[in-house]
C-alpha positions as CSV (number, residue, x, y, z in Angstrom):
1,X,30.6,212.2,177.6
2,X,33.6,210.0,177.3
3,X,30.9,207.0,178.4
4,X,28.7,207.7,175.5
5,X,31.3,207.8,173.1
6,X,32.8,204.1,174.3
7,X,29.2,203.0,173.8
8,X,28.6,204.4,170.7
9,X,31.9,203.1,169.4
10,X,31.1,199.6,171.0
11,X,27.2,199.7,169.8
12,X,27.3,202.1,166.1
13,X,27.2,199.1,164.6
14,X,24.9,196.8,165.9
15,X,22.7,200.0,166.0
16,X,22.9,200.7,161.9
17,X,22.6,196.8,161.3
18,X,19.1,196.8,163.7
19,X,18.0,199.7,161.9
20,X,18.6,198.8,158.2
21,X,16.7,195.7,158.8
22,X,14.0,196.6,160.6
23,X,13.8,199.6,157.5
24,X,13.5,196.3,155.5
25,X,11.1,194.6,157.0
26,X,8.8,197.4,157.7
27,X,9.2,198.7,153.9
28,X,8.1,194.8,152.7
29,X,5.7,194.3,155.5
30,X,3.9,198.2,154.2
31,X,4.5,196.6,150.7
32,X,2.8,193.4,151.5
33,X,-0.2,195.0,153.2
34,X,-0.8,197.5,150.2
35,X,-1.5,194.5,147.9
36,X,-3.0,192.2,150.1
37,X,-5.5,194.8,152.1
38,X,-5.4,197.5,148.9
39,X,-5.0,195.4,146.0
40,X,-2.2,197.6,144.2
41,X,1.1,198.4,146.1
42,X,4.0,201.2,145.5
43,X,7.0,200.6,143.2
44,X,9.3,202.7,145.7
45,X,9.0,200.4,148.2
46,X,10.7,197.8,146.1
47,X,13.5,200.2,145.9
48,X,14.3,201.2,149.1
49,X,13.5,197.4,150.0
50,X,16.5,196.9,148.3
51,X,18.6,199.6,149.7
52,X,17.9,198.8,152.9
53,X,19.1,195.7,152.2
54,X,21.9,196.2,151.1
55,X,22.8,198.3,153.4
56,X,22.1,196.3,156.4
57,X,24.4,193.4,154.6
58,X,27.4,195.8,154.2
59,X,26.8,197.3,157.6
60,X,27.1,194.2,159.3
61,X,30.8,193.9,158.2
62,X,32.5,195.9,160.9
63,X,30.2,194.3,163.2
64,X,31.7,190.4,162.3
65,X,35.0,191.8,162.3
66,X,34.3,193.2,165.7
67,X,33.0,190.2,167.5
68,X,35.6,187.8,165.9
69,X,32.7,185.8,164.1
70,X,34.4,185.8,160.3
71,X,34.3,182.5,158.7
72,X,37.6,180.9,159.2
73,X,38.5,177.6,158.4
74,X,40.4,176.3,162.1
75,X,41.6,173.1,161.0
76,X,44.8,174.0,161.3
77,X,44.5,177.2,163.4
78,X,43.2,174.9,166.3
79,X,46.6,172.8,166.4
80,X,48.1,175.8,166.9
81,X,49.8,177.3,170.4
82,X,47.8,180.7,171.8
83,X,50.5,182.9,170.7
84,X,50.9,181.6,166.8
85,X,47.3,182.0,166.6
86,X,47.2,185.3,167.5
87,X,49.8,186.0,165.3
88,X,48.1,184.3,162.7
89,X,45.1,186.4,164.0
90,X,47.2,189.5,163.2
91,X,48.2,188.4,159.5
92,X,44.9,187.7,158.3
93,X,43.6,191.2,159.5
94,X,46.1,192.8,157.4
95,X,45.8,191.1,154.8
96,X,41.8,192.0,155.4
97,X,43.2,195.7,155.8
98,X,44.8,195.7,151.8
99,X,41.5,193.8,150.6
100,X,39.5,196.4,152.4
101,X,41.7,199.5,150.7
102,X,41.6,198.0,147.5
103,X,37.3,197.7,147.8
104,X,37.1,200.7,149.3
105,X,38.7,202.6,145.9
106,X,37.2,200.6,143.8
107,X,33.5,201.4,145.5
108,X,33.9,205.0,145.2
109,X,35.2,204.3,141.6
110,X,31.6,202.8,141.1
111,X,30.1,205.1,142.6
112,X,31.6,207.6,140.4
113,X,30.3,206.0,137.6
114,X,26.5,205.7,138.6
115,X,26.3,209.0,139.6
116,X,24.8,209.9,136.9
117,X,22.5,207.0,136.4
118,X,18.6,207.8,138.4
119,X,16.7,204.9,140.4
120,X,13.4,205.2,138.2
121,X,11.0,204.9,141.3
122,X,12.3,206.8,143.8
123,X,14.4,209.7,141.5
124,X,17.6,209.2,143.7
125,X,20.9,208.9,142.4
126,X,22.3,205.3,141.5
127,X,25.5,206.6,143.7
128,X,23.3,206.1,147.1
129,X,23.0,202.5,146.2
130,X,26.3,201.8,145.9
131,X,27.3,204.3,148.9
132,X,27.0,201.4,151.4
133,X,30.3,199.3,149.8
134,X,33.0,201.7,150.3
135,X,31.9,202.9,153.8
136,X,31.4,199.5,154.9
137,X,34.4,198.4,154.0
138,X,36.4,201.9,155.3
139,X,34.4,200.4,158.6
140,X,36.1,197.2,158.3
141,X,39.3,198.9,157.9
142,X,38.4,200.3,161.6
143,X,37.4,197.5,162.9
144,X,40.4,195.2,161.7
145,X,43.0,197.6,163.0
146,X,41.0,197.7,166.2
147,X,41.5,194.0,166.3
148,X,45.3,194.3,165.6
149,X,45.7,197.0,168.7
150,X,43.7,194.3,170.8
151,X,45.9,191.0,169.6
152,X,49.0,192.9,170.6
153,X,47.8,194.0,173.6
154,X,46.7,190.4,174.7
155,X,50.3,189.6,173.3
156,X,51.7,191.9,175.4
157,X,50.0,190.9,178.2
158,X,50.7,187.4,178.2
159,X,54.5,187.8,177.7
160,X,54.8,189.5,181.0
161,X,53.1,186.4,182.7
C-alpha cells in the first residue's frame, strides 16, 4: 500500500497532465473527423477542447516544479557555490509559495464570480473552467514545499561531509 502511495505521489501528475491532453487531442481529432468525414461537427467539442486544455496547462505546474524544469535565468546562479544555490533554490520557492497563496485566493474568488455564468454548449457551470487555476496552483504550493524539505535535506547532508 505504502508503495502505491509513493508512486502515486511521484506519478499524480504526470498522470493528470497525460490524460488532459490526450482528452484534447482525442476531443479535436473527433471534432476534426465530424467535419471532414460528416460535413457538420458538434459545438461541445469546442468546449471541452478548451477545458481540457486548460487544464492540462495548469496541471502541468506541480509537475515543472517537481522536476526542477522552471525557467530560471542562471547567469548568475551558475557563478554561484552549491550551497548559495541551494539557498537561493530555497528563496525563490518561497517566494513561489506567497505567489501561489495569493493565486490560489484569488482563483476561487473567480470562480465565485462565474458561478453563475453557464458554458452555452455544454450547460456546465463557468466555475469548472476556472476550477483548474486554484488547484493547480494549491498543487504548486505542494510541490514547492516538497522542494524546500528536499534542498534542506541535501543541505543537511552535505554539511556532515
Amino acid at each position: 500500500m505504502k508503495k502505491a502511495l509513493v508512486w502515486l505521489w511521484d506519478h499524480f501528475d504526470d498522470a493528470l497532465t497525460f490524460i488532459m491532453f490526450m482528452g484534447l487531442f482525442l476531443t479535436v481529432l473527433f471534432q476534426l473527423v465530424m467535419r471532414v468525414a460528416f460535413n457538420g461537427g458538434f459545438v461541445w467539442t469546442e468546449e471541452l477542447s478548451r477545458l481540457f486544455l486548460m487544464y492540462a496547462c495548469f496541471a502541468s505546474l506541480p509537475r515543472v516544479l517537481k522536476k526542477r524544469e522552471e525557467l530560471k535565468l542562471t547567469m548568475f546562479i551558475d557563478r554561484l557555490d552549491y550551497r548559495k544555490k541551494q539557498i537561493f533554490d530555497i528563496v525563490v520557492q518561497v517566494i513561489s509559495i506567497v505567489a501561489f497563496v495569493f493565486l490560489v485566493y484569488w482563483g476561487v474568488k473567480t470562480m465565485e464570480f462565474q458561478a453563475g455564468n453557464i458554458m452555452p454548449a455544454m450547460r456546465f457551470s463557468m466555475a469548472w473552467m476556472y476550477v483548474a487555476f486554484p488547484l493547480s496552483m494549491a498543487g504548486g504550493i505542494i510541490r514547492a514545499v516538497q522542494m524546500i524539505v528536499e534542498d534542506l535535506k541535501n543541505m543537511k547532508e552535505e554539511a556532515k561531509v
